[in-house]
N, C-alpha and C positions, 0 to 999 in steps of 0.2 A: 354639457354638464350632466352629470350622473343624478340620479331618480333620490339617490339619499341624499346629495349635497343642494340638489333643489329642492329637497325636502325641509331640508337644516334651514336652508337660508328663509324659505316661509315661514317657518314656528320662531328663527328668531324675530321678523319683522311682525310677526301675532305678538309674540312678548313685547316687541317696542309698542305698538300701538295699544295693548292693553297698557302700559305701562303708565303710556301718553294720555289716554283717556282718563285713569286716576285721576293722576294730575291735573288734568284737566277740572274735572269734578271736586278737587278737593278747594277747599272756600273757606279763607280767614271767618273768622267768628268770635263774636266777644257775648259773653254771657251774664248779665248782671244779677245779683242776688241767689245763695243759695242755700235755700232752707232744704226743706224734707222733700220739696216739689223738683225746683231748677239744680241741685245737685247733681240725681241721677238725669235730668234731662241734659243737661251741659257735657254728664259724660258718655251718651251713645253720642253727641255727638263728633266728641272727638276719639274715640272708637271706631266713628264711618270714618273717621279718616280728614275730618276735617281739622283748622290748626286752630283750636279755641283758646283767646284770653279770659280767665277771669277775673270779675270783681266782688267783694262783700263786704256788708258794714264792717262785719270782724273778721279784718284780717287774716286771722288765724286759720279761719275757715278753708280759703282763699289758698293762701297757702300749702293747705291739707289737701282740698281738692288736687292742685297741680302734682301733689308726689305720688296721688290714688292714680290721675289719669294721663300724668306727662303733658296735659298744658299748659300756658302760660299763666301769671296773676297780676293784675295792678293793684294800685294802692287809690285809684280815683277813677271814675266811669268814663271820666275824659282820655285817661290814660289807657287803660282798657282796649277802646275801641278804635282804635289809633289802627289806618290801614283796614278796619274791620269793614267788609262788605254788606253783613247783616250782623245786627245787634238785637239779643233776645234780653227782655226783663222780666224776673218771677221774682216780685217782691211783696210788701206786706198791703198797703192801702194808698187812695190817694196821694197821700204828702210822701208816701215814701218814694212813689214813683215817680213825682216833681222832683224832690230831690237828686233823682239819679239822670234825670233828664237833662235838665234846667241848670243854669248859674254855672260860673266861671269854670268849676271843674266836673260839670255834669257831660251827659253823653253826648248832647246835642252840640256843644261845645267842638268837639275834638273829630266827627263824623265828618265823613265825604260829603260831598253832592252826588244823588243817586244814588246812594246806600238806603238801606231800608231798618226800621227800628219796625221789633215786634214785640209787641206789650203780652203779656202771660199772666201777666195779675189781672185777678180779678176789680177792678173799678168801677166806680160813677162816668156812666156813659158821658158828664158833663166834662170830666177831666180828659178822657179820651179827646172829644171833639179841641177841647183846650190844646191839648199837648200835639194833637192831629197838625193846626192851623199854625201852631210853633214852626215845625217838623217843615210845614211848606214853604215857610218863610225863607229856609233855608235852602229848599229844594231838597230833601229829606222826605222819602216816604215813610207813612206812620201805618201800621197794621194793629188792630186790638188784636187779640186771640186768645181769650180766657179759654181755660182749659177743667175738664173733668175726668174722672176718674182716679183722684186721690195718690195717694202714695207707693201704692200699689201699681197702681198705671204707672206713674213717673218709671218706679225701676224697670217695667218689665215692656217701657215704650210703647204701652196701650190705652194712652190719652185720647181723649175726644176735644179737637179743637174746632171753634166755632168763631170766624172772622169777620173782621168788618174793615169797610176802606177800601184804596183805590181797588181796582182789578189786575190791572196789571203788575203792581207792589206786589200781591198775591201771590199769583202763579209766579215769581221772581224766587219769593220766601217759601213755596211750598215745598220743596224735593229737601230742605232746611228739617221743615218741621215735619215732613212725613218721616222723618227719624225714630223719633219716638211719638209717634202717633199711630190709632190704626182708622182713625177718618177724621179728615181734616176740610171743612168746607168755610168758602165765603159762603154768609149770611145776607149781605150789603152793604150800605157807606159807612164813612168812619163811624163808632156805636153800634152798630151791628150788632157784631160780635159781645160785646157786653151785655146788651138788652136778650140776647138769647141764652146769657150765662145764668143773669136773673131768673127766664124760665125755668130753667135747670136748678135752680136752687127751690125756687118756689114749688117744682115737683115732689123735690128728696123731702123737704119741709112734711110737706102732707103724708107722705109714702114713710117715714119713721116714723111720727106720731103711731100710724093705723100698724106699723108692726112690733112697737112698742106694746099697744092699745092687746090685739090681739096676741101676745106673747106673754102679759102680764096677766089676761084673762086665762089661759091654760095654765099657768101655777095656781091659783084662787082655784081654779077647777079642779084642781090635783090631776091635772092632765102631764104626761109627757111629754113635752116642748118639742123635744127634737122628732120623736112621731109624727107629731101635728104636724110641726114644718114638714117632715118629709112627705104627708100628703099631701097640703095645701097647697106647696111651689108648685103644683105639677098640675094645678087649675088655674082659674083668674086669678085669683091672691098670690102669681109668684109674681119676685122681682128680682133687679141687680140685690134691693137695699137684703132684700130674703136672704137669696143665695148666698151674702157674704158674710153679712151680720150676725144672721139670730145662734151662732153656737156660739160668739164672743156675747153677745148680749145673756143671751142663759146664762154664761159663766162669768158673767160681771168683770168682762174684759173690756175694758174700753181706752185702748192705745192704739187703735189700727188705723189711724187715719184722718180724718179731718177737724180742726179740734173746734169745738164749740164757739171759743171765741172769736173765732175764723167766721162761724157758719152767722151768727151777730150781726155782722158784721158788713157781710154778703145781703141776712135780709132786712138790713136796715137801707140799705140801698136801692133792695127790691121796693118796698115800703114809702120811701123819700120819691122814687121816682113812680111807684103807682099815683101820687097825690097829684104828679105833676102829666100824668097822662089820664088820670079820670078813672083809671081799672079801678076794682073791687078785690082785695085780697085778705077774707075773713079770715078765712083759716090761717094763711099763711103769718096774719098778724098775732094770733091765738099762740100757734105755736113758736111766734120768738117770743112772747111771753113765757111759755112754758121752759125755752133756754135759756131766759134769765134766771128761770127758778135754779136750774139746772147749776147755773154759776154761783147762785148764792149756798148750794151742797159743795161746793169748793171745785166744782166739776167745770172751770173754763177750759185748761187742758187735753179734756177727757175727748173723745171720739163722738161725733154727732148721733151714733146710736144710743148715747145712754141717756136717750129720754126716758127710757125708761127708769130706770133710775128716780127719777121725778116721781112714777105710779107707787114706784114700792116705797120709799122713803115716804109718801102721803099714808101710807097704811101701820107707820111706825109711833 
């Protein structure tokens, strides 16, 4: 055989086995709920190449999605996930995520045995452990993995997920969710992951107030906001919340990202489950005071930076 034609013959059998390897890697997936978070998450994934169904309360949605990214859509989470090897949910609270579980035409319903469900909502660690001991009844593994980094992360796949639940389920679902994540770790058993979503909330909590706090103090000052910020980020006082927020906060922009009602919601959870572990969370209780204020300015929809909002409206 000649030097080119055993050359041809190698780069076709590279192309078959690259070919075969996709394939290989490519993995049914059903995706339930898709607000401003699970939308763009559902579609890097089938952009990698995976063959995703979806599902959403409104239909419509659902529908939309499939003709933006060429996947599939159901009309019911049972139906949905029909054949799905992993099933992700990013939906609204508790009851919403019983609902897509649970009952006749829920997920749990229509799943393998040895398939793995990955929760994305943020929840009550109590509901997890609930839907966890469901999930095994069935032989169904259940992974929590609330997620951060807002809407901004979803589209641009730079989520921070934090898990809980078996180990092995894990490293199963993780080559999944390193999709659109850029670090993804088990925390521990089922709850885990949610109890460490709480810290995460209970941080942002205190870290808006204080750049609220000092951002409303440089206008009273007749200071230059965006000045300040650009010296201060660049000591102890920077942050994510710095870096992203304070030129929409200046300009009394508050549509980027996670909406107040949302963030409520989150720390009433915090909150409900410090009482039930003995922690102290003063502050953190202070400022979803401060968000309710925030809702009664008609600001539920608004983006968790505009506590501020709260300081200047007190001075009206």
């Amino acid at each position: 055989m000649r030097l080119t034609q055993a050359c041809a013959v190698i780069d076709t059998n590279a192309a078959i086995a690259q070919h075969q390897s996709k394939e290989k890697h490519m993995t049914k997936l059903a995706f339930l709920g898709l607000g401003v978070m699970g939308a763009p998450m559902a579609g890097h994934l089938q952009k990698a190449g995976h063959d995703v169904t979806v599902y959403n309360r409104t239909t419509s949605k659902a529908a939309d999605w499939a003709k933006t990214y060429g996947g599939g859509h159901a009309a019911t989470p049972r139906e949905a996930v029909a054949g799905a090897d992993f099933v992700m949910a990013c939906v609204g609270n508790d009851n919403d995520l019983r609902s897509v579980c649970l009952g006749e035409h829920g997920a749990f319903a229509g799943m393998a045995e040895g398939s793995v469900f990955v929760d994305h909502t943020t929840v009550s660690a109590a509901v997890t452990r609930e839907l966890n001991a469901a999930a095994a009844a069935l032989k169904i593994s259940f992974v929590d993995a609330p997620i951060s980094g807002g809407q901004a992360g979803a589209e641009n796949a730079q989520l921070s997920i934090m898990c809980g639940g078996d180990q092995a389920a894990f490293d199963t679902a993780l080559p999944a969710m390193e999709v659109y994540s850029k670090i993804c770790r088990r925390i521990g058993d089922s709850g885990a992951g949610q109890m460490t979503k709480m810290c995460n909330q209970i941080a942002i909590a205190g870290v808006v107030q204080g750049l609220s706090e000092a951002l409303h103090f440089a206008e009273k000052a007749g200071l230059d906001g965006r000045a300040v910020v650009e010296v201060i980020s660049q000591g102890a006082a920077g942050s994510w919340q710095m870096a992203n927020r304070y030129e929409t906060m200046i300009d009394n922009e508050f549509e980027h990202g996670f909406a107040v009602d949302w963030m409520r919601k989150d720390l009433g959870i915090c909150l409900d489950t410090a009482d039930e572990t003995g922690a102290s969370l003063p502050i953190t209780a202070l400022v979803d005071q401060f968000y309710k204020d925030v809702q009664k300015l008609g600001g539920g929809r608004w983006d968790t930076s505009s506590l501020i909002q709260r300081l200047r409206r007190m001075d009206i």
